[in-house]
C-alpha positions in Angstrom: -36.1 -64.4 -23.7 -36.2 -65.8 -27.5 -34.6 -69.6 -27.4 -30.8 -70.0 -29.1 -32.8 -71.8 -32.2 -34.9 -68.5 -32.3 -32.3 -66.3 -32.2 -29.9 -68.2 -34.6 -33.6 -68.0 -36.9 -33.7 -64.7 -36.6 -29.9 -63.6 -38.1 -30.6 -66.7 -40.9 -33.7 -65.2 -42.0 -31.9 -61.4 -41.8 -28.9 -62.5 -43.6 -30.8 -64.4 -46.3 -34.1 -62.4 -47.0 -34.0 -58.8 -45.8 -32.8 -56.4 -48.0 -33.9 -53.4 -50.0 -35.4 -54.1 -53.2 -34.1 -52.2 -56.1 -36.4 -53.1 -58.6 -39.2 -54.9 -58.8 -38.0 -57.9 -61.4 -34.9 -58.2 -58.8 -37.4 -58.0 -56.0 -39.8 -60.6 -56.9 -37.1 -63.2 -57.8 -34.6 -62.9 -54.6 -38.0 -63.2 -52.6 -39.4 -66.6 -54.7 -36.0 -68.0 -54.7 -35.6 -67.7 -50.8 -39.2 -68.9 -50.4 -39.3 -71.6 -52.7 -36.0 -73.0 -52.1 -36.2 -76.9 -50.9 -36.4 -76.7 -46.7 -34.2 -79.1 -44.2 -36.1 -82.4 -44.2 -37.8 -82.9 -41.1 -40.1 -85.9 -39.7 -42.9 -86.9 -41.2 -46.0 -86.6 -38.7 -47.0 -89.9 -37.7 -50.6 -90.9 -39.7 -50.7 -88.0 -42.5 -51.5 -88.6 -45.7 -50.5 -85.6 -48.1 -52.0 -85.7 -51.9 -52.8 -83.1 -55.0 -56.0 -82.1 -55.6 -58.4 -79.4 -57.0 -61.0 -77.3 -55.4 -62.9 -74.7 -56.7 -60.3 -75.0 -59.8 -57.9 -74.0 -57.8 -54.6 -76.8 -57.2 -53.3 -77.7 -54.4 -51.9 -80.5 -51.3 -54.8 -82.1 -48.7 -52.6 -82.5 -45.6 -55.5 -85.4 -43.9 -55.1 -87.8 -40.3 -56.3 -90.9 -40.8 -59.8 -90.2 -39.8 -60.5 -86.8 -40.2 -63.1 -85.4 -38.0 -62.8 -81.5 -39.4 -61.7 -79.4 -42.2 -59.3 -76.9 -42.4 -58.7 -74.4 -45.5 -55.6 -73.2 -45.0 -53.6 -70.0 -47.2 -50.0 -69.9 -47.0 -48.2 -66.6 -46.5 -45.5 -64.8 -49.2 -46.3 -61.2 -49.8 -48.7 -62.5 -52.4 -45.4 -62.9 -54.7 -44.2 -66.2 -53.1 -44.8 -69.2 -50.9 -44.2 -72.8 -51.8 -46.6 -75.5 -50.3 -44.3 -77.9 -48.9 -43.0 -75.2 -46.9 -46.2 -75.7 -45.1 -46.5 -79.2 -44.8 -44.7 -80.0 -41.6 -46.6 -77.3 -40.1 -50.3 -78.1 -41.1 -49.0 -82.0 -40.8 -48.8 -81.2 -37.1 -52.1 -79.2 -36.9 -53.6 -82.7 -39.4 -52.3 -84.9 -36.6 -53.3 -82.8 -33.5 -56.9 -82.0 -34.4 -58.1 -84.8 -36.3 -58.2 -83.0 -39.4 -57.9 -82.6 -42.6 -56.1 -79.5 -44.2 -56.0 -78.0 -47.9 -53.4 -75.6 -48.8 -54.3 -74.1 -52.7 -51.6 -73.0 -54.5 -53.7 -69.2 -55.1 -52.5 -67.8 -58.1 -49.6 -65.0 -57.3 -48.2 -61.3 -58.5 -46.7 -60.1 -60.8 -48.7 -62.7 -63.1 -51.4 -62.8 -61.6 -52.4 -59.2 -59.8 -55.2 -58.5 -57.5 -58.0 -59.9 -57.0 -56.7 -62.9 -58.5 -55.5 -64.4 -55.4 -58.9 -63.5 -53.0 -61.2 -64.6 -56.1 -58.9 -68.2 -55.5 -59.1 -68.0 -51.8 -63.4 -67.3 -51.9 -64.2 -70.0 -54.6 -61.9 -72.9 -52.6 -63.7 -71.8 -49.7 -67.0 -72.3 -51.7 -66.1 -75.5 -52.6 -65.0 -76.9 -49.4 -68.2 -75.9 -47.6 -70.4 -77.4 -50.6 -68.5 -81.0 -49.3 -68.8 -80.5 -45.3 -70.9 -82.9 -43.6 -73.7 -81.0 -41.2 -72.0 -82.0 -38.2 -68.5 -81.7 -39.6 -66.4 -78.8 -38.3 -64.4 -76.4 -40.3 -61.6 -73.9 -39.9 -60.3 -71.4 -42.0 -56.5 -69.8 -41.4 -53.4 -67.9 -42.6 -50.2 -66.6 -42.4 -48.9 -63.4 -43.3 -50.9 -62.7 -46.9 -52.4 -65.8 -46.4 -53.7 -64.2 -42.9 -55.2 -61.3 -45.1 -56.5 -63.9 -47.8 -58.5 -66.1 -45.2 -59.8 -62.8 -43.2 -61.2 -61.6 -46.5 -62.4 -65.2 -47.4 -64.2 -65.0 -44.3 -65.7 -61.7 -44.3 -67.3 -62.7 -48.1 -68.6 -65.7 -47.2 -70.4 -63.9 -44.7 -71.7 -61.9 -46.9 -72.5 -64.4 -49.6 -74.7 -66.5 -46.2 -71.9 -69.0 -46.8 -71.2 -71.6 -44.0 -69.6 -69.7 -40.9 -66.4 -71.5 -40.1 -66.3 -72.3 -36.5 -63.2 -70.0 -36.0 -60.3 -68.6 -37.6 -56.5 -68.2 -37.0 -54.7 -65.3 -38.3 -50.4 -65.9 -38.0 -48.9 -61.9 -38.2 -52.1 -61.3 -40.7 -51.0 -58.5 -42.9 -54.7 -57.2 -43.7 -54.4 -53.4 -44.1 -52.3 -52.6 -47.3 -52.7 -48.6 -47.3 -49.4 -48.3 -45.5 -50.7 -46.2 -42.5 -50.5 -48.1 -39.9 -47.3 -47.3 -37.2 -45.6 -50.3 -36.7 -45.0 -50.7 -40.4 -42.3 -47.8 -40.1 -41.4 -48.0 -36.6 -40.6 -51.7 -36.4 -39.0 -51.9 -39.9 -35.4 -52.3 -38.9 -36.2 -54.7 -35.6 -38.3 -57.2 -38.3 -36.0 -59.6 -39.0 -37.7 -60.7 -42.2 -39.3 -57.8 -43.9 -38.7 -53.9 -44.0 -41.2 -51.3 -45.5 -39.9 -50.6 -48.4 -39.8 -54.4 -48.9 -43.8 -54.1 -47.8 -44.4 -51.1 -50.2 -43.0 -53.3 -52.8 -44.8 -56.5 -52.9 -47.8 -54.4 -52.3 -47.2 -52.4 -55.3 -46.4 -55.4 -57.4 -50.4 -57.3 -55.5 -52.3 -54.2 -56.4 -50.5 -52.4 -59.5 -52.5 -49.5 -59.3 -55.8 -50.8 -57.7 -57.2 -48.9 -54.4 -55.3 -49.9 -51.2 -58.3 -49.2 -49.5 -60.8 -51.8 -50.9 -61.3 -54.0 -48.4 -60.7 -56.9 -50.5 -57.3 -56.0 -50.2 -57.2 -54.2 -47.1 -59.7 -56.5 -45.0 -58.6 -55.0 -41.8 -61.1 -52.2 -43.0 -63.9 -54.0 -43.7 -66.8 -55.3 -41.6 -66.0 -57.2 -38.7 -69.8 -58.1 -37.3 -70.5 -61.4 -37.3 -67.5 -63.5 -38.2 -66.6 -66.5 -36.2 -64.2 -66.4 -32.6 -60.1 -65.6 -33.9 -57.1 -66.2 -32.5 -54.4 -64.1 -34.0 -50.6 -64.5 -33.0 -48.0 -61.4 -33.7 -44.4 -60.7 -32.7 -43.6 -57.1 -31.0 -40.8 -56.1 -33.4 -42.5 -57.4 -36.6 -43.8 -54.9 -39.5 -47.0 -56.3 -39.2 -47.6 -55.6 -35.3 -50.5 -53.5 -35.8 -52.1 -55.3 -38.3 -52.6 -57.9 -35.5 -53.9 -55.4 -33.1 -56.7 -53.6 -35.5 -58.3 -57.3 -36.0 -58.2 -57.6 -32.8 -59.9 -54.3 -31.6 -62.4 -54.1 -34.4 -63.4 -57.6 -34.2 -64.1 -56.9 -30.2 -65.4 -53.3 -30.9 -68.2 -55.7 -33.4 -69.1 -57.9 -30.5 -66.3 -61.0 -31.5 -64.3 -63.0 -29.9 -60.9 -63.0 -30.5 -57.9 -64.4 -28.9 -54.2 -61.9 -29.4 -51.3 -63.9 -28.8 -48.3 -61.2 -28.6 -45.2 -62.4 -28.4 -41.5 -60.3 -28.1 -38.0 -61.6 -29.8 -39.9 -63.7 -32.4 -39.2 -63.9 -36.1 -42.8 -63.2 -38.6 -45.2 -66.4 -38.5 -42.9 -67.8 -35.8 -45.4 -70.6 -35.2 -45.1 -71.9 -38.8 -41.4 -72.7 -37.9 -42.5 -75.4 -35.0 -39.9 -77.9 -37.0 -37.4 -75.8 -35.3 -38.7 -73.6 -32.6 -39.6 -74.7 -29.0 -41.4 -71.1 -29.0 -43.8 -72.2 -32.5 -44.3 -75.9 -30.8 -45.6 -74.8 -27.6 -47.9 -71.3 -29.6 -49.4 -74.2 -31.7 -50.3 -76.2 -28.9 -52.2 -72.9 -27.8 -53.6 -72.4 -31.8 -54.9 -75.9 -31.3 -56.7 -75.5 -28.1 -58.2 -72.4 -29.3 -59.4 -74.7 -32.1 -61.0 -77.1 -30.5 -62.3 -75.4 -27.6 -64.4 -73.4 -30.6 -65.3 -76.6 -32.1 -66.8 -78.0 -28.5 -68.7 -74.8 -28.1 -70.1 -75.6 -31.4 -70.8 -79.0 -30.7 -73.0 -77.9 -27.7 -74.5 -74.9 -29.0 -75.8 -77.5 -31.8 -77.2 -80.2 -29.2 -79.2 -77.4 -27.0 -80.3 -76.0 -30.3 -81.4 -79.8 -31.1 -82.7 -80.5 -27.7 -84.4 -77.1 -27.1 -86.5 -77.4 -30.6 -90.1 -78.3 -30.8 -91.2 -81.3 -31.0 -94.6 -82.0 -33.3 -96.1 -85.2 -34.1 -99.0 -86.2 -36.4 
């Protein structure tokens, strides 16, 4: 059973974002001016320094501990239309502080201005850019919510293919990553999502790709190739739109021979872990994000030293 702070969540976001678009101006602007309105101040994580910077020309806030021992790149959700970073910074402050990490968030470029593939050619070259600063031994992660879940499965998926550095796993919050509309769950569960609706799906879709094939799997990376990415954990409410998207990462990445972890939970708002600010559900599912985190970056540790200790030796 969802918590009372979950449930009085669930009728705030309802009452304040949900509705049926009528056009797409009106669309676009009730959905940045919900988005990107200022949030409740909450406590600064203990240790966390937050600045601007640039990667891979692309702006953006480095969320870092004090010591950072690992790298995370992380895209922030919006239905490609929206998002504001400081949404995010409590959030990947707690992930910072937690893992010993530091975290960028780019501010990708966004639709109607900016349509598809502006915002994957932003996610690929900050991803190209991190990698080209990692240390050898330095671990990195790559994660998402929402669009941002789409972005960073896509950013993975083409670094793979361009023999960029494999990040050591990735973390998908209620990934949106097929955009052809077909799946089930995107009719079916569009009156029980307390956030979005398909016809507010359709929309921001229309407005990402303005005319450009659903199918690609630059935009729909839940159709691409699946073989060889790096161990996920994707998270996903039962009465969210985006239910199924969840579930077709996770059977094709285990139908290619991955590892991925599905955390399914019922009576929780889209991205419900982002909210850990407010929700003893998203505080306790992040616990379980970082675990699955840094139990990947141990295996990687000692998949390196038996690699290390297992290689030839040669003198002269």
């Amino acid at each position: 059973m969802a918590s009372p702070q979950a449930k009085l969540m669930k009728l705030m976001i309802r009452a304040a974002l949900k509705h049926e678009p009528q056009s797409e101006r009106k669309f676009v602007r009730r959905l940045r001016g919900v988005m990107n309105a200022p949030l409740v101040p909450t406590r600064a994580s203990v240790g966390i320094k937050i600045h601007k910077s640039r990667r891979g020309g692309v702006s953006g806030h480095w969320i870092e501990s004090t010591n950072p021992k690992a790298t995370m790149l992380y895209l922030h959700g919006g239905a490609f239309i929206g998002g504001r970073l400081e949404t995010y910074h409590p959030f990947c402050a707690s992930l910072a502080q937690r893992l010993n990490a530091r975290i960028f968030l780019p501010d990708y470029r966004l639709a109607p201005e900016h349509r598809f593939p502006a915002a994957v050619d932003d996610a690929l070259n900050v991803y190209h850019h991190i990698c080209a600063e990692l240390k050898h031994e330095e671990h990195f992660v790559v994660a998402g919510d929402s669009a941002g879940g789409n972005l960073a499965l896509g950013a993975m998926m083409a670094a793979r293919d361009a023999n960029l550095r494999k990040a050591n796993c990735g973390i998908l919050i209620s990934p949106g990553v097929d955009v052809t509309g077909s799946l089930h769950s995107l009719r079916a569960n569009s009156y029980s999502d307390c956030m979005l609706s398909a016809k507010m799906i359709d929309m921001a879709i229309g407005v990402y790709l303005a005319g450009a094939d659903p199918r690609d799997p630059r935009a729909s990376p839940g159709l691409g190739d699946f073989r060889g990415l790096p161990p996920m954990m994707v998270t996903v409410s039962e009465e969210e739109c985006l239910r199924d998207d969840a579930y077709l990462v996770a059977s094709k990445s285990r139908a290619a021979g991955g590892h991925v972890k599905l955390l399914s939970r019922p009576d929780m708002p889209h991205v419900w872990p982002v909210f850990c600010s407010y929700l003893p559900e998203a505080r306790r599912d992040m616990m379980k994000i970082c675990d699955f985190i840094l139990e990947s970056m141990d295996k990687s540790t000692l998949e390196r030293q038996t690699e290390s200790t297992e290689s030839p030796a040669f003198s002269v």
